[in-house]
C-alpha positions as CSV (number, residue, x, y, z in Angstrom):
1,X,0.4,3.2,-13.0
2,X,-2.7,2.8,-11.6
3,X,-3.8,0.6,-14.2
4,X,-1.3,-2.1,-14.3
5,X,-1.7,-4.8,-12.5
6,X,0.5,-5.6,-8.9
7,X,2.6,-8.1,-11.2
8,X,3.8,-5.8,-13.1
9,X,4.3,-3.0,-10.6
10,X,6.6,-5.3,-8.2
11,X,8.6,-6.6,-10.9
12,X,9.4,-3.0,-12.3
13,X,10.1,-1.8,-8.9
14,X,12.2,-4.9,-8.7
15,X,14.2,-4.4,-12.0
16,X,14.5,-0.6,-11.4
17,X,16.2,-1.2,-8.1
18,X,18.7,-3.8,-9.5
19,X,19.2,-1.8,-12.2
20,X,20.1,1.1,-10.0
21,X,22.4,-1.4,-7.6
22,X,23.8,-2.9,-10.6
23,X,24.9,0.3,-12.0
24,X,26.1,1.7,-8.7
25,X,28.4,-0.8,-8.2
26,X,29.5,-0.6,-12.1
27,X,30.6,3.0,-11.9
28,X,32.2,2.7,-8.4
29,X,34.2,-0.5,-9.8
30,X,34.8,1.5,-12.8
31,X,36.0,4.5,-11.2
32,X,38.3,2.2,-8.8
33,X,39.5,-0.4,-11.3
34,X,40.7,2.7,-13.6
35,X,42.9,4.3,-10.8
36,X,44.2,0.7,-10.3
37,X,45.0,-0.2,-13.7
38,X,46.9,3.1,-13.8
39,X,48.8,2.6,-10.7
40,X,49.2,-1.3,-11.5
41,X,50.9,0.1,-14.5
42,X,53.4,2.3,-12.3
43,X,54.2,-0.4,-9.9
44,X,55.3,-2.7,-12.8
45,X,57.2,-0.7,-14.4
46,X,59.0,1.0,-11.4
47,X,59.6,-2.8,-10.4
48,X,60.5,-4.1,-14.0
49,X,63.4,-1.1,-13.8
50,X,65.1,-2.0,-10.7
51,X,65.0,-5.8,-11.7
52,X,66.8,-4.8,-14.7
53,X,69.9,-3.2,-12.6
54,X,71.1,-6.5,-11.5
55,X,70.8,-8.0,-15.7
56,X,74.0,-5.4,-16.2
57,X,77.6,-6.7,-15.4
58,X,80.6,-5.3,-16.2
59,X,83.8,-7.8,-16.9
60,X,86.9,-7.8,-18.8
61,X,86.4,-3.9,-19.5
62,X,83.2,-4.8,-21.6
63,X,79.2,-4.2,-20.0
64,X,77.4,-7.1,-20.1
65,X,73.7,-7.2,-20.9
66,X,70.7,-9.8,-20.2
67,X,69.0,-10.8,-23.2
68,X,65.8,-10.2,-21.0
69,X,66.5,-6.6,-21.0
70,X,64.7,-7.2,-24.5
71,X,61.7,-8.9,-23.6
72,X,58.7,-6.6,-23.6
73,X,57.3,-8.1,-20.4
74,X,54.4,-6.1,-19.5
75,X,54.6,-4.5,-22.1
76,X,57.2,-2.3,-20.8
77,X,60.2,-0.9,-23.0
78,X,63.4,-1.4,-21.4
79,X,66.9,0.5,-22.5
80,X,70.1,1.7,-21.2
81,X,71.9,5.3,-21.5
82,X,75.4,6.3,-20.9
83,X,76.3,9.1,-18.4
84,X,76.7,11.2,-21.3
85,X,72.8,10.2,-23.0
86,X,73.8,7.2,-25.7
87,X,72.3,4.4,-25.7
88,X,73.6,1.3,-25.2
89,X,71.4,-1.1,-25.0
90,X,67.4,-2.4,-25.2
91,X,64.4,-1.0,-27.1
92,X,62.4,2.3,-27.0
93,X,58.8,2.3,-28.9
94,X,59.1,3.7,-32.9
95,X,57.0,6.9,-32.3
96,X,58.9,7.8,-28.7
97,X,61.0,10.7,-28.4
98,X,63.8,9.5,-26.8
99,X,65.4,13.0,-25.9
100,X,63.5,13.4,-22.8
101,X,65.8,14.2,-20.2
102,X,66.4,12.0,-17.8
103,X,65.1,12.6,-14.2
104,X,66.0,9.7,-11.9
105,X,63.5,8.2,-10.0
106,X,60.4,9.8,-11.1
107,X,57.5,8.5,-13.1
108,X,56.2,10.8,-15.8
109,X,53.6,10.9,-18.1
110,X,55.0,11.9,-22.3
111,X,52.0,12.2,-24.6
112,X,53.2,12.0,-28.5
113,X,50.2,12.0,-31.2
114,X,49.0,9.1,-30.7
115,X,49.9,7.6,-27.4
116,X,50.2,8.2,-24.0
117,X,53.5,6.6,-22.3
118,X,54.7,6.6,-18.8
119,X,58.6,6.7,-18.2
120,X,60.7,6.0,-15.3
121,X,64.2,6.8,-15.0
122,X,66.7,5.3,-12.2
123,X,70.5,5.8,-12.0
124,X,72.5,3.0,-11.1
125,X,76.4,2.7,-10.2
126,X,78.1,-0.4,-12.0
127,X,81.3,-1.4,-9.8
128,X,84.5,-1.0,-12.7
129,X,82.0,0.6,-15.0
130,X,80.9,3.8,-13.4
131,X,77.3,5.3,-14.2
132,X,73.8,4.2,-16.0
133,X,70.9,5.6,-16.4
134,X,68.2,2.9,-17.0
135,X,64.8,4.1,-18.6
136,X,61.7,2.6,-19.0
137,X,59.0,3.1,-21.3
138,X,55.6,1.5,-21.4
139,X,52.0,2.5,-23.0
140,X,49.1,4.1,-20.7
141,X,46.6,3.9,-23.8
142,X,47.2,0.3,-24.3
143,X,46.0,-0.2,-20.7
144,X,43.2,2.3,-21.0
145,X,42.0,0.6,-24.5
146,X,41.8,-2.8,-22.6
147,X,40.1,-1.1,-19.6
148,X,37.2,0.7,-22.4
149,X,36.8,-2.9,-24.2
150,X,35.6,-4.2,-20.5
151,X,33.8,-1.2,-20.5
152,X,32.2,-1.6,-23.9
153,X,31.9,-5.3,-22.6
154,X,30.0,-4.1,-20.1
155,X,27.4,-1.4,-21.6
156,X,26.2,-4.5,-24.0
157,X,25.7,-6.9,-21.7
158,X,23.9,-4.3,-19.4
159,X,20.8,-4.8,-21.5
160,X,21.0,-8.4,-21.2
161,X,21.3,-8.0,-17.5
162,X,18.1,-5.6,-17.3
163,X,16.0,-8.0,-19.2
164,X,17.0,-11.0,-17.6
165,X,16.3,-9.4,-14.5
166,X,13.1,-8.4,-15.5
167,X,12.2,-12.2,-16.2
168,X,13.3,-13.4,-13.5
169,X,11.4,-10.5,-11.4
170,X,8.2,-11.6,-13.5
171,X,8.3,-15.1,-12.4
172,X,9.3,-14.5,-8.9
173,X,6.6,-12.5,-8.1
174,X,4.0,-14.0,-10.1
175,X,5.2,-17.2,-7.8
176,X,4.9,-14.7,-4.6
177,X,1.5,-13.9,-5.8
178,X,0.2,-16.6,-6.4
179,X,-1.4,-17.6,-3.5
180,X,-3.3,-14.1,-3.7
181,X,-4.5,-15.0,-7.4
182,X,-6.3,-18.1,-5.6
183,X,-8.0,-16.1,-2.9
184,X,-9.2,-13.7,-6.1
185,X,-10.5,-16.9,-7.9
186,X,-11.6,-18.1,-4.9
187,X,-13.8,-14.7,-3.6
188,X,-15.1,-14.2,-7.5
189,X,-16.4,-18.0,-7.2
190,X,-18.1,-17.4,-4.1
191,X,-19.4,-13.6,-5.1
192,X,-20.6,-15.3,-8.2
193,X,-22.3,-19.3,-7.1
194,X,-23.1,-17.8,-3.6
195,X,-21.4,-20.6,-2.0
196,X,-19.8,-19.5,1.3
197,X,-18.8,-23.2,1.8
198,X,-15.7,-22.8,-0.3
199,X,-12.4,-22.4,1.6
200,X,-8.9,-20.8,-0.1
201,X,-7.0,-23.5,2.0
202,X,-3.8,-22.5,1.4
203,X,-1.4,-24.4,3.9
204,X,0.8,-24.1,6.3
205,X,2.7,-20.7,6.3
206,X,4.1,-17.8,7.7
207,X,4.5,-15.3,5.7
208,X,1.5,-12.4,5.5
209,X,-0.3,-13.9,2.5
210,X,-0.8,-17.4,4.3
211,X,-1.9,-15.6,7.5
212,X,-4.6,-13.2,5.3
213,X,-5.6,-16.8,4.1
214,X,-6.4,-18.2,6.8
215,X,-7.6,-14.9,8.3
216,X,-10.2,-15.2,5.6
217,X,-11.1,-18.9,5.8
218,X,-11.9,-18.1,9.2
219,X,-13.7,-15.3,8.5
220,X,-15.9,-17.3,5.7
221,X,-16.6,-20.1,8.5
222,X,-18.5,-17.1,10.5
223,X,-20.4,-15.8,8.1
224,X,-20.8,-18.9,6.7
225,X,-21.8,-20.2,10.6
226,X,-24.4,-16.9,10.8
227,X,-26.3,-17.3,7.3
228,X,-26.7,-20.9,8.4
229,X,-28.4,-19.7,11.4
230,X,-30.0,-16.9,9.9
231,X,-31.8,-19.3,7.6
232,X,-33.0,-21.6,10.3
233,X,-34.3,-18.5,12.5
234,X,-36.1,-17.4,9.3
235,X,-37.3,-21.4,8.7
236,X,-38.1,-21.5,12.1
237,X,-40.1,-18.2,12.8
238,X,-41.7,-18.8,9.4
239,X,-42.9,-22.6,10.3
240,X,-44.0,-20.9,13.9
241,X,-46.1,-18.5,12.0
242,X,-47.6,-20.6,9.4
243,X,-50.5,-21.9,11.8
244,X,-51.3,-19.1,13.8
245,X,-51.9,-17.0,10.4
246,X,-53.9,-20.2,8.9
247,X,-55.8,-20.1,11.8
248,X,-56.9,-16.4,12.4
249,X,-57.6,-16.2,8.4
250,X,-60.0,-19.5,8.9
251,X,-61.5,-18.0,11.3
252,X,-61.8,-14.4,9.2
253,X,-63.7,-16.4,6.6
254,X,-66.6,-18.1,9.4
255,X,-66.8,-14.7,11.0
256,X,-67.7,-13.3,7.0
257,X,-70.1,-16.2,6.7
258,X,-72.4,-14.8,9.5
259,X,-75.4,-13.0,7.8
260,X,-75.8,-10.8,11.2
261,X,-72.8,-9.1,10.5
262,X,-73.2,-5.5,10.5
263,X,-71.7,-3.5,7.3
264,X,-68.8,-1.7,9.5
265,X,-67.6,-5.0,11.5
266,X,-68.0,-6.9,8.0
267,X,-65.8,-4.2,6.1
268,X,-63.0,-4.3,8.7
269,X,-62.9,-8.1,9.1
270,X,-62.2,-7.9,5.4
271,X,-59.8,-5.7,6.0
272,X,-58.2,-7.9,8.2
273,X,-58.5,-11.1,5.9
274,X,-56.7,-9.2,3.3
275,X,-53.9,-8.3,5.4
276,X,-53.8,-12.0,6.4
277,X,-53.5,-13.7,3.4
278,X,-51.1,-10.9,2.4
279,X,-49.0,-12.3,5.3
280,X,-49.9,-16.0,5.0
281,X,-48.5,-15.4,1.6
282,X,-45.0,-13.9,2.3
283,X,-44.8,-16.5,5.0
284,X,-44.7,-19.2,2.5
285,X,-42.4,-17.2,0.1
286,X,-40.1,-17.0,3.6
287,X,-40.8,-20.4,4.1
288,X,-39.8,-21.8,0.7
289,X,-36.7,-19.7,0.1
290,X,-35.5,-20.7,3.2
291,X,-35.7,-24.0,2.4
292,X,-34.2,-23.4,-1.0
293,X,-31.0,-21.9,0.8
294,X,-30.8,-25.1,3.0
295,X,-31.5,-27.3,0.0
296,X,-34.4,-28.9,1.7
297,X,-37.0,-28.1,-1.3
298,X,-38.1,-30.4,-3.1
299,X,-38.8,-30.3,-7.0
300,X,-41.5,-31.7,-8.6
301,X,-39.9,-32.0,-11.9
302,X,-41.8,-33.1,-15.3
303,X,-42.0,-32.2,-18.7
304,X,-44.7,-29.0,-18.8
305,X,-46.3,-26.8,-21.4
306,X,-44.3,-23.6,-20.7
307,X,-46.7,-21.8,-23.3
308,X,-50.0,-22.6,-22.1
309,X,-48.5,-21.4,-18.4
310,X,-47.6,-18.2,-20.1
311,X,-51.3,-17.6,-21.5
312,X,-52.8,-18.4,-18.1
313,X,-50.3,-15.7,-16.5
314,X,-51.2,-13.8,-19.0
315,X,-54.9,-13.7,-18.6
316,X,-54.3,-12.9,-14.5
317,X,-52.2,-10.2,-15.1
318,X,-55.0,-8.6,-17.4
319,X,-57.6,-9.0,-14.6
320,X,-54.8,-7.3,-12.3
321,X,-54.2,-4.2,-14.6
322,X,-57.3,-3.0,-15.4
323,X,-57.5,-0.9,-12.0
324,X,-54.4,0.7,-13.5
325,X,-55.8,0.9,-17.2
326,X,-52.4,-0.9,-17.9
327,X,-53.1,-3.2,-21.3
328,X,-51.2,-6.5,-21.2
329,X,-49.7,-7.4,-24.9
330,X,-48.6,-11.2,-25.4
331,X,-46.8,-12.6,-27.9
332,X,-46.5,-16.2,-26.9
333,X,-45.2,-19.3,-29.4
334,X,-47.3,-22.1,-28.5
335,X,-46.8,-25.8,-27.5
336,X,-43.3,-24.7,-25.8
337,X,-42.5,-27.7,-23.5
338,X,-39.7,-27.6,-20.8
339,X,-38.5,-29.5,-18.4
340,X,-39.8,-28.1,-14.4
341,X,-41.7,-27.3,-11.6
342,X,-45.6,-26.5,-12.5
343,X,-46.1,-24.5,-9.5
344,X,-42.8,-22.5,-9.1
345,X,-43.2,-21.5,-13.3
346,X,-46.4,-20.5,-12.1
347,X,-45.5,-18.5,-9.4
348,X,-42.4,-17.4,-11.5
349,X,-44.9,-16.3,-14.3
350,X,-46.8,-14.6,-11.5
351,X,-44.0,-12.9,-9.4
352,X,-42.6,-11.4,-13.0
353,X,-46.0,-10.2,-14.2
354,X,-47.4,-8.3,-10.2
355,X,-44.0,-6.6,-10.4
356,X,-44.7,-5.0,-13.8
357,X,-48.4,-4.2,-12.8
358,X,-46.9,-2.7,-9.5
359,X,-44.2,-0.4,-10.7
360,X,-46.4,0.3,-14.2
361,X,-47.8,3.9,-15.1
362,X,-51.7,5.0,-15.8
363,X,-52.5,3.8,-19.3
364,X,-49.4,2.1,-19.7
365,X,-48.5,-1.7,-21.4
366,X,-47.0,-4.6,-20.4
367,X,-45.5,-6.9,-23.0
368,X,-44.8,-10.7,-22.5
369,X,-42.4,-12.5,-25.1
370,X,-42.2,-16.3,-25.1
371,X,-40.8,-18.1,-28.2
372,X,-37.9,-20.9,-28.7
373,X,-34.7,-19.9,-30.4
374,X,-31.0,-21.5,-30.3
375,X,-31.9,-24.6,-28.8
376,X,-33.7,-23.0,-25.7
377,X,-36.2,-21.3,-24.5
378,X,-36.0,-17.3,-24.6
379,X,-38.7,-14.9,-23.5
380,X,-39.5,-11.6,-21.8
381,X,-41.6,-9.6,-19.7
382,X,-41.0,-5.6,-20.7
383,X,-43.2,-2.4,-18.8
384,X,-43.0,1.4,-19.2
385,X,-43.7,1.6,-15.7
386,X,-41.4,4.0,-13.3
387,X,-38.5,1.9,-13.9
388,X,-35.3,1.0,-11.7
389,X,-32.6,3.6,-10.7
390,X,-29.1,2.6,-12.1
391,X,-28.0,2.3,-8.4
392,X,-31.2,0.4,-7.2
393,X,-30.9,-2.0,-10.0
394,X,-28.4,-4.2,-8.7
395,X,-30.2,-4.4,-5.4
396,X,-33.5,-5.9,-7.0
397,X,-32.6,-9.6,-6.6
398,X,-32.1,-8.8,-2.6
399,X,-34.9,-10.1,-0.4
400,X,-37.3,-7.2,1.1
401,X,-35.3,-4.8,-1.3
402,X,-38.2,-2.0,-3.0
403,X,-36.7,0.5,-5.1
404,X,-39.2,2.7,-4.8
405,X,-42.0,1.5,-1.9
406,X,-44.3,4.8,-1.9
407,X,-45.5,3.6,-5.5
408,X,-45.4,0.0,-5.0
409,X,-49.0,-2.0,-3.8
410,X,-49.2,-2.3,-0.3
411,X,-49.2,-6.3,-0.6
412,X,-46.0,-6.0,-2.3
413,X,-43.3,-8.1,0.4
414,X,-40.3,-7.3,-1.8
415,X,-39.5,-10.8,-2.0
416,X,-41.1,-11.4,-5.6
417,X,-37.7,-11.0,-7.1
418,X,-35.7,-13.1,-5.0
419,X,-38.0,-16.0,-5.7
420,X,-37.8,-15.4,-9.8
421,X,-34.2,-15.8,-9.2
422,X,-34.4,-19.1,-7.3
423,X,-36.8,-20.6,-9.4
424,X,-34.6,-19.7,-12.9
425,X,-31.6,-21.3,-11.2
426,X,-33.1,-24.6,-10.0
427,X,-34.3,-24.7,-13.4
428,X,-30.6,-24.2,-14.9
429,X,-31.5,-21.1,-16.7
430,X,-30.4,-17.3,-16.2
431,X,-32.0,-14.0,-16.0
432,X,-31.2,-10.0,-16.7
433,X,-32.7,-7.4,-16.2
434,X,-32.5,-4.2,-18.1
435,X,-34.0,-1.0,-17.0
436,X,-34.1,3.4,-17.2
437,X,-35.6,5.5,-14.6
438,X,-38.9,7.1,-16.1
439,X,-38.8,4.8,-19.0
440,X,-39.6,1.1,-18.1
441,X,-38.0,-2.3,-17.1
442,X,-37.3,-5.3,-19.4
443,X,-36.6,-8.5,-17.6
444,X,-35.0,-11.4,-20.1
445,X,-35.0,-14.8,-19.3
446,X,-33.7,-18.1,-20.8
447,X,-34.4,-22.0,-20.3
448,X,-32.9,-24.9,-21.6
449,X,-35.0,-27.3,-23.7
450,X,-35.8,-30.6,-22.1
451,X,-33.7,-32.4,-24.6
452,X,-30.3,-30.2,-23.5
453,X,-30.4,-30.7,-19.9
């Protein structure tokens, strides 16, 4: 049950308890309608019996009958005894035994082989004549068989009624749920573009869904409301922060200049001009994603040798990982042209290759793949570094996020990531990332070709 859908789970409750209703009421009418058919059948014939005293007249010594006396109204036999048993007039049914004794004014039930009759007997007085016994005679299976044919009628069109029902139960609440297939859409949409501007909308209504609507709507305009702030405090501090850093790194570098510095003073200003530019550096990133999440950044787009950017990366990333021993393999198509940003490729290049340097192993490799395939362009940067925990890896792309920070450089801001993912989408392109714990990372990217965009 679990596994099937609320759809499906409302509209079998549904049908299961109209079903259940439905065939409530069926046996209850059932079990009524056949006590009233039976008794229906009594009052008839106890009635058509005492109508047929008054067809009997007795004139000029002679008894007179009604011709109706021969009508099988109802159903019901109609004949007419002597005092002494002989009949005198009317009909009995072929296969009825007509020397049951006569008991006047009861109704009793005669069963022969075949069929099951119920008989009445009344004794009447007619003035000159002296007295009758009328009997009446009429079929209790014939009633039954018409009752099982409704029954019969209504086992085969129970079916019917349990699929129509469950049709209808479909429809109805797929219509009820609608409205909570739209917020789905509309939460996967926003989970998946990042777009906290989108709205369910959904009306005016009363019912709980509408409410949980707008509930939501106005919980998106909050968060919504606190990114936007969030990414103007972090706009703001990092503009703030931009010139003071500048400034004390400046004046790092005229402080190094001076020839009477002594070797300890000289080694911590260094020191301290590393851990400047280390922070000048994640300001910018700040500072530029920040922008990017107002869309305030500006691209400087033109048609760019994506190869010859790869190489250059390349040849950094060797200078980088020879403190680590780590050898840097590349396998890079030339002349690849795409259409972008020189210096976000290059700090995409850049951010890609320092994160396999950082989490690679002693005398490990690093492998760059560039090549056009498919109508775009398709490449890779693969490590057998420490590699990314199943549960970390979906965190990478989160700003300040380190899956593992005690073996990680100390320059490393955590923000690397977050920036290779912002400079593949405003490029129109998509990255994955593919990686086992003790075994390496593989991060696969793809580009469009400046012709498909």
């Amino acid at each position: 049950m679990r596994r099937l859908s609320l759809k499906v789970k409302l509209t079998l409750l549904y049908t299961l308890l109209m079903m259940a209703m439905v065939c409530g009421i069926l046996a209850l009418l059932f079990s009524l309608s056949s006590q009233e058919v039976l008794t229906g059948v009594q009052a008839r014939l106890e009635q058509e019996v005492a109508n047929t005293a008054d067809n009997i007249e007795y004139e000029d010594g002679s008894l007179e009958f009604d011709s109706d006396i021969m009508d099988l109204e109802y159903g019901i036999y109609l004949s007419v005894y002597d005092a002494q048993g002989v009949m005198l007039y009317g009909r009995i049914p072929y296969d009825f035994d007509n020397s049951v004794t006569f008991e006047d004014g009861s109704i009793r039930r005669f069963q022969t082989e075949t069929v099951s009759y119920y008989v009445m007997d009344m004794y009447c007085r007619v003035d000159g004549y002296g007295m009758l016994v009328i009997r009446g005679v009429t079929s209790i299976t014939e009633a039954e068989s018409s009752f099982r044919i409704t029954i019969r009628l209504a086992v085969v069109l129970l079916p019917l009624l349990v699929v129509l029902t469950a049709v209808m139960g479909y429809f109805m609440t797929g219509r009820t749920l609608r409205p909570v297939k739209r917020i789905t859409e509309t939460v996967r949409k926003i989970q998946k573009d990042g777009d906290l501007s989108r709205r369910i909308c959904l009306g005016s209504g009363r019912d709980e869904i509408y409410r949980m609507a707008a509930t939501f709507d106005e919980l998106l305009e909050q968060v919504e409301s606190g990114l936007k702030r969030e990414q103007q405090f972090t706009s703001d501090v990092s503009h703030e922060l931009r010139t003071p850093v500048a400034a004390m790194l400046l004046q790092c570098e005229d402080l190094l200049r001076d020839p009477a510095l002594d070797g300890e003073a000289r080694e911590g200003l260094q020191m301290l001009r590393q851990k400047l530019r280390y922070l000048s550096q994640m300001i910018s990133q700040l500072l530029l994603l920040s922008r990017a999440d107002q869309g305030r950044e500006k691209l400087s787009m033109e048609v760019l040798n994506f190869s010859e950017l790869a190489q250059m990366a390349a040849e950094t990333a060797r200078e980088q990982a020879e403190e680590k021993e780590i050898t840097v393999l590349a396998a890079i198509q030339p002349d690849i042209f795409i259409f972008g940003d020189e210096t976000l490729l290059i700090r995409f290049w850049m951010n890609l290759l320092n994160n396999a340097v950082s989490y690679g192993r002693q005398n490990g490799h690093i492998w760059i793949d560039l090549k056009k395939e498919n109508g775009a362009v398709w490449g890779s940067v693969r490590d057998d570094g420490i590699g990314i925990s199943q549960e970390d890896l979906p965190r990478i792309w989160e700003r300040f996020f380190q899956a593992d920070p005690s073996r990680t450089s100390q320059e490393s801001s955590g923000l690397g990531l977050s920036m290779v993912q912002w400079i593949v989408k405003a490029h129109r392109g998509s990255i994955q990332v593919q990686s086992r714990l003790g075994e390496g990372t593989e991060f696969v990217f793809r580009f469009p070709l400046p012709d498909s965009m």
